[in-house]
C-alpha positions in Angstrom: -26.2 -14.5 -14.5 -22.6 -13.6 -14.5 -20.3 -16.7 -14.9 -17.4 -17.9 -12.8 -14.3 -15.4 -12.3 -12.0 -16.1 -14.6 -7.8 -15.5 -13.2 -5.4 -14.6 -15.7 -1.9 -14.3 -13.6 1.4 -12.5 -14.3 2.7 -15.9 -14.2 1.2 -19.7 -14.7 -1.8 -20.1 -12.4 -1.8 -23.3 -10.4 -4.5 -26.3 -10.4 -5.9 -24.2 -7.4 -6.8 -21.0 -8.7 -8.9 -23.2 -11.9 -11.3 -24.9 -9.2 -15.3 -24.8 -10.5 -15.5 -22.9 -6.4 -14.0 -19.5 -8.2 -17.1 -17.1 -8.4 -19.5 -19.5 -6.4 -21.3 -18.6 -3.0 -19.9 -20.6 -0.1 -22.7 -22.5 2.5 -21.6 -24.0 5.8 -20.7 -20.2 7.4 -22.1 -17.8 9.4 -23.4 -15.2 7.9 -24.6 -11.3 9.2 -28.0 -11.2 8.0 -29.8 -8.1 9.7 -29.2 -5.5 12.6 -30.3 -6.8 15.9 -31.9 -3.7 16.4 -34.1 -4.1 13.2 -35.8 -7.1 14.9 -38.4 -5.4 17.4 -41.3 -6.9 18.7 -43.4 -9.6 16.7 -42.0 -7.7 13.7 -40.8 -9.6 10.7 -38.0 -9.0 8.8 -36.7 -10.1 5.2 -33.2 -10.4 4.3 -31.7 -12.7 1.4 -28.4 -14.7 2.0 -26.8 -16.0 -0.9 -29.5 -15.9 -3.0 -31.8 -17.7 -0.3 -35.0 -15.3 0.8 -35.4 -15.4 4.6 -37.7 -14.2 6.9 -36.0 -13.5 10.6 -38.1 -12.4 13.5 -38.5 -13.0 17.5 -40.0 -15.0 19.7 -42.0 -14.7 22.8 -38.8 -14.9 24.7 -37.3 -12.2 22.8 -34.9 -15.2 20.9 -34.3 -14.0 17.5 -35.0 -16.9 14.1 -34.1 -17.4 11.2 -36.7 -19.2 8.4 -36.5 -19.3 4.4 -39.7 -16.8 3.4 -41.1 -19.7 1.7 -43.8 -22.0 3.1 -43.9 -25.6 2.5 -47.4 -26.4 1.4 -48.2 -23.8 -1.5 -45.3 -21.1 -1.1 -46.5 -17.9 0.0 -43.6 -16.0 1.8 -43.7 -16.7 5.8 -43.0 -13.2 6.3 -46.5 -12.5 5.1 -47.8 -14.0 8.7 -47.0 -13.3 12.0 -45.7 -14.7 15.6 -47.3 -16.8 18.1 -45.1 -17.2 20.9 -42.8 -20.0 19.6 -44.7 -20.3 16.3 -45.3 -18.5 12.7 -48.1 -18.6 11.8 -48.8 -18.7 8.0 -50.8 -16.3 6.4 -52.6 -18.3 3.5 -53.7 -21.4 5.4 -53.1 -21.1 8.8 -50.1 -23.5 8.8 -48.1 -23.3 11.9 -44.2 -24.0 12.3 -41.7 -23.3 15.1 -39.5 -20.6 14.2 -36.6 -22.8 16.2 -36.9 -26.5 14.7 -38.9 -25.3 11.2 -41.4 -28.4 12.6 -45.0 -27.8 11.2 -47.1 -27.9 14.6 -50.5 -27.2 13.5 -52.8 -27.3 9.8 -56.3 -26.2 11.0 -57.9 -27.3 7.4 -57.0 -31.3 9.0 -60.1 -33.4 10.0 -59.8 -35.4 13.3 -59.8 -38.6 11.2 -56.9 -37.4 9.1 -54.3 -39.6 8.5 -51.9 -36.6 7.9 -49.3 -35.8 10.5 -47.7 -32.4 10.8 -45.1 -32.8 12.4 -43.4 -34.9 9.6 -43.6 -31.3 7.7 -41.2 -29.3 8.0 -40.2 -25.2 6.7 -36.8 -24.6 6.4 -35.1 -23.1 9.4 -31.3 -21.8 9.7 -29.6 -21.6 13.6 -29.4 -18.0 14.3 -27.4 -16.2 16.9 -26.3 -12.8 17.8 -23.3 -11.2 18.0 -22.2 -7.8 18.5 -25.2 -6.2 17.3 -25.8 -8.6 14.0 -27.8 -11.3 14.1 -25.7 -14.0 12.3 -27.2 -17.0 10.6 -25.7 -20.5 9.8 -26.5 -21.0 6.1 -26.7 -24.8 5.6 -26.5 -26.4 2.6 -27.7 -29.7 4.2 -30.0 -30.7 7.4 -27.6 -32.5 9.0 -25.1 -29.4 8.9 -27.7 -27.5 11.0 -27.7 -30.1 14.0 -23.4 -29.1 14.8 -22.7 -25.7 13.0 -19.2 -23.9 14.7 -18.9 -20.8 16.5 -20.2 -17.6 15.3 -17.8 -14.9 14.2 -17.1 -12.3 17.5 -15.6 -9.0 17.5 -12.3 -8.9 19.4 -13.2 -7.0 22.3 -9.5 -6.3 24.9 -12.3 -4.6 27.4 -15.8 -4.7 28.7 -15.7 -0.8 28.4 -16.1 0.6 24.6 -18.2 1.9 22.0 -19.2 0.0 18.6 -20.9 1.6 15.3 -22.5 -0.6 12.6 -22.0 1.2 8.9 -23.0 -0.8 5.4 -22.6 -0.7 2.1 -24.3 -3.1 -1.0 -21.8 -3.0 -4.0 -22.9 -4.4 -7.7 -20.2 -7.3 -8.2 -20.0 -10.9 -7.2 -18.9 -11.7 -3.6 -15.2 -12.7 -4.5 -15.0 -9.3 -6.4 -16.0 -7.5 -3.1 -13.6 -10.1 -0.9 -10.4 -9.3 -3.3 -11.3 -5.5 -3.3 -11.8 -5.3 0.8 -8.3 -6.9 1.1 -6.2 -5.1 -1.5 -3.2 -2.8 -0.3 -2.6 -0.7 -3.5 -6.0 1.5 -4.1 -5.5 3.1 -1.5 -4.0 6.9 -2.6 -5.9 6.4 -5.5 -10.1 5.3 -4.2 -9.4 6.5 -1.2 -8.0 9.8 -1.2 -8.6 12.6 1.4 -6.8 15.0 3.8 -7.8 12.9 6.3 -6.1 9.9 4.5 -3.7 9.9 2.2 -2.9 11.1 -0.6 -1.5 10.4 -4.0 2.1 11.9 -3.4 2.5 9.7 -0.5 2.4 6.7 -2.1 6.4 4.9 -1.0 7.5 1.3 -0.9 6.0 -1.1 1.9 6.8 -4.9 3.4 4.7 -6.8 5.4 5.0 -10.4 6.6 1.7 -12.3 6.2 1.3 -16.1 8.1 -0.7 -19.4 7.2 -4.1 -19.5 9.9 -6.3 -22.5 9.2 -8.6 -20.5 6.7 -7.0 -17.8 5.8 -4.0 -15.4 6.9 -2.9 -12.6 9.1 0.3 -9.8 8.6 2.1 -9.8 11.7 1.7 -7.1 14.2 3.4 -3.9 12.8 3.7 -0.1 12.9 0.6 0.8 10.8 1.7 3.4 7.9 3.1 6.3 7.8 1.2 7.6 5.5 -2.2 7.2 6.6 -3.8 10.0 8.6 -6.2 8.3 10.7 -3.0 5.9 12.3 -1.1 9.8 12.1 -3.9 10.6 14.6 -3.5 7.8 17.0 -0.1 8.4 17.7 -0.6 11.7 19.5 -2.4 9.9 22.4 1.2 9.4 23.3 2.0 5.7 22.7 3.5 3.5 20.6 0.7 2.5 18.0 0.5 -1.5 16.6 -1.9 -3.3 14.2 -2.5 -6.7 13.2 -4.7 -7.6 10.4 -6.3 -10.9 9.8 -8.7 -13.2 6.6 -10.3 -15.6 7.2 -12.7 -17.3 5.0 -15.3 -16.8 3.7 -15.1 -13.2 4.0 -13.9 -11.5 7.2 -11.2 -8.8 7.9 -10.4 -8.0 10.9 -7.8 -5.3 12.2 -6.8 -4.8 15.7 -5.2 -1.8 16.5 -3.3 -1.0 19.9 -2.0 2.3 21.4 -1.0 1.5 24.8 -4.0 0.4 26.8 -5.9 1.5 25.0 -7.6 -0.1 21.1 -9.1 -0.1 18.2 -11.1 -3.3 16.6 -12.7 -3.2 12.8 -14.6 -5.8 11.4 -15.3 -5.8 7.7 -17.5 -8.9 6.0 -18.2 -9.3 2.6 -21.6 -10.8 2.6 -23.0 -12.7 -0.8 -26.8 -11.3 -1.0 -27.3 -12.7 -4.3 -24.7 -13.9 -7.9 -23.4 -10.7 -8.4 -25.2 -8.7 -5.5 -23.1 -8.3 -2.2 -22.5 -6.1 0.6 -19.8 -5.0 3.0 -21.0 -5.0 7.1 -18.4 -3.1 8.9 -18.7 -2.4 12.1 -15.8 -0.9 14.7 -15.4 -1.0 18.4 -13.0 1.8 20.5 -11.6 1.7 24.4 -9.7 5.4 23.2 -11.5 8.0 24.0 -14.1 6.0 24.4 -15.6 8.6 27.4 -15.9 11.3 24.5 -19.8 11.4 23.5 -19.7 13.0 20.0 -16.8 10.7 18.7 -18.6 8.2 17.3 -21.2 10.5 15.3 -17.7 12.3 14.1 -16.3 8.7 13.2 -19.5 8.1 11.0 -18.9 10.6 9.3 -15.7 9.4 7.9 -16.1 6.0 7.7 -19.1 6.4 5.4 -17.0 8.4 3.5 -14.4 5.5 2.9 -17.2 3.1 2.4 -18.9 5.4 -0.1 -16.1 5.8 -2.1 -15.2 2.2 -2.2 -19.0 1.8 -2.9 -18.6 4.1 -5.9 -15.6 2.2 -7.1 -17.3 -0.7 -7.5 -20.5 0.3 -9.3 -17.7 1.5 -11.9 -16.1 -1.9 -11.9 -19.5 -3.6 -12.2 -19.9 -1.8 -16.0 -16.7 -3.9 -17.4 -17.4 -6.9 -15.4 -20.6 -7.9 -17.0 -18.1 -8.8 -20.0 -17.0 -11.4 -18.0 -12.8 -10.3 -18.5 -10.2 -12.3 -16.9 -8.6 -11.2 -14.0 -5.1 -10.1 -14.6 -3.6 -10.5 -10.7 0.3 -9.7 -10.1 2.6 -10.3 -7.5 2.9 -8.6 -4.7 0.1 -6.5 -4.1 -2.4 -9.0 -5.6 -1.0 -11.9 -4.0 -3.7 -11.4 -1.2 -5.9 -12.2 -3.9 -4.3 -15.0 -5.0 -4.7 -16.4 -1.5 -8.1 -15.8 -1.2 -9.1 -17.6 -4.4 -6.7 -20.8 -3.5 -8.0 -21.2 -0.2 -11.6 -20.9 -1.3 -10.9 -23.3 -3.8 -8.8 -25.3 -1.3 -12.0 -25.2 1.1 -14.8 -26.4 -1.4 -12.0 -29.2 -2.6 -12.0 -30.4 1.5 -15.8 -30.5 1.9 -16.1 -32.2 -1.0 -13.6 -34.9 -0.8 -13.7 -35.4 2.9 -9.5 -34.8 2.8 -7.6 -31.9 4.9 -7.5 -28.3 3.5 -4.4 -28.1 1.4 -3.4 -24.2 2.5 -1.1 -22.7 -0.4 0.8 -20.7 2.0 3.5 -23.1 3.6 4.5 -20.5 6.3 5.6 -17.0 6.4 5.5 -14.9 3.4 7.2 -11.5 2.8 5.3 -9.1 0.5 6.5 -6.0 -1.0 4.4 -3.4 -2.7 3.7 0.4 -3.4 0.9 2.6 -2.1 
């Protein structure tokens, strides 16, 4: 297993960035586990969340569930059995639990005279909601985090009336790897290069101003740039075009774009499947143009494209990082990064100490960089 990431700065590194949290998985979020549209019927699904197999399904009332695969009395994978209403039904012995409360409900092999009471067995069971097309699940480190978990994670929707698409990626490399590379403003005209992008040559000076939010940060609503062709795009539907971009932990960007009356909403998460085994869940959601039937096959295209290529970046990455280097991170363009590892490290020092999240950033920051 890879170790911990490892920061070597331009300049001194703080007490923050050296916390044992660098490189670790973080429980106590919600997490996209599957396509709500992979769920159909009694059907059962695998997935695995930070290293945790699970096993998500439906119930009779359609509700979907979330269990880990594993079975309490000799640990045969759940998703080897099937659904019975509100139960699962294990295939080995017959064990029953509900797919809602994990509760064992029924052992068959029991005698009437048994002293053995089921329902002080329990599987393990993680709350599970959906949200714009994923089904999310809370992954608990403890039972009593299950009984109060917060909100889910929802796409930024201005409108009732838009279209959404769901693209994915898995990339080789740890989740902070894939969080830092998500959020970094200077690959750009290099990993990302296209006619439909950018390109090398138009790589110029840029500021943004990025704020404090209580687990992460946002850059302030601004012209998008000038050099990007997709934004170039936007502008000819005749209005002036905006975007804000926002982190928040444990691994979401989101961008909101405005032209008018009209917007644009991405979602990117980074989500830990295993150590060094992650994968990006985009998904993006449009009121422009949004009557035009072929636009969102036509936007597939493309945004594979840009996933693929960031995809093919990071197999690359993924040969020097099983040497375990430091990470060399510079101001400005890395500073993002910076950020992301002090807040995480922030968090994990919070949970465990029971004392307010210290956020480095004291208010607004200007940043400059290149790309």
């Amino acid at each position: 297993m890879q170790p911990d990431v490892q920061i070597q700065e331009s300049q001194p590194a703080s007490a923050a960035d050296n916390s044992s949290a660098t490189g670790k998985m973080l429980f106590d979020f919600w997490y996209p586990a599957a396509l709500g549209r992979q769920l159909r019927g009694r059907k059962l699904v695998k997935a695995m969340l930070l290293g945790q197999p699970l096993v998500l399904g439906r119930d009779a009332d359609n509700r979907a569930f979330a269990m880990k695969d594993i079975c309490p009395h000799r640990g045969i994978p759940l998703s080897c059995g099937h659904v019975e209403g509100q139960e699962l039904e294990c295939c080995y012995h017959g064990w029953r639990f509900n797919v809602h409360s994990g509760t064992c409900t029924q052992i068959p092999s029991l005698t009437q005279d048994s002293r053995i009471k089921p329902e002080k067995i329990h599987a393990t069971y993680y709350p599970c909601e959906e949200r714009d097309g994923y089904v999310w699940v809370f992954m608990a480190e403890s039972r009593s985090a299950v009984t109060n978990p917060p909100a889910v994670p929802e796409l930024p929707l201005p409108s009732r009336s838009y279209r959404i698409t769901h693209l994915s990626a898995e990339l080789p490399c740890n989740v902070d790897h894939g969080v830092i590379g998500l959020m970094d403003p200077a690959h750009g005209p290099f990993v990302h290069q296209s006619w439909w992008w950018r390109s090398r040559r138009s790589i110029h000076e840029k500021q943004k101003t990025f704020e404090p939010t209580p687990l992460g940060f946002r850059i302030r609503t601004h012209a998008p740039s000038a050099n990007s062709g997709a934004y170039k795009l936007l502008r000819f539907y005749g209005s002036e075009v905006t975007t804000s971009i926002e982190f928040t932990l444990p691994n979401i960007r989101v961008e909101q774009i405005r032209i008018g009356d009209h917007w644009v909403t991405n979602r990117a998460v980074v989500t830990p499947i295993e150590q060094n085994r992650c994968r990006i869940d985009f998904c993006a959601a449009w009121h422009i143009f949004s009557w035009v039937p072929f636009l969102k096959p036509i936007f597939n295209v493309f945004a594979k494209k840009f996933l693929r290529q960031d995809q093919q970046t990071m197999e690359m990455q993924a040969e020097g990082l099983r040497f375990n280097p430091p990470l060399m991170l510079i101001d400005d363009a890395d500073r993002l990064g910076k950020w992301y590892f002090q807040i995480k490290n922030a968090y994990s020092r919070s949970k465990a100490t029971g004392m307010p999240l210290e956020h480095p950033m004291s208010g607004p920051v200007t940043l400059r960089w290149r790309s």
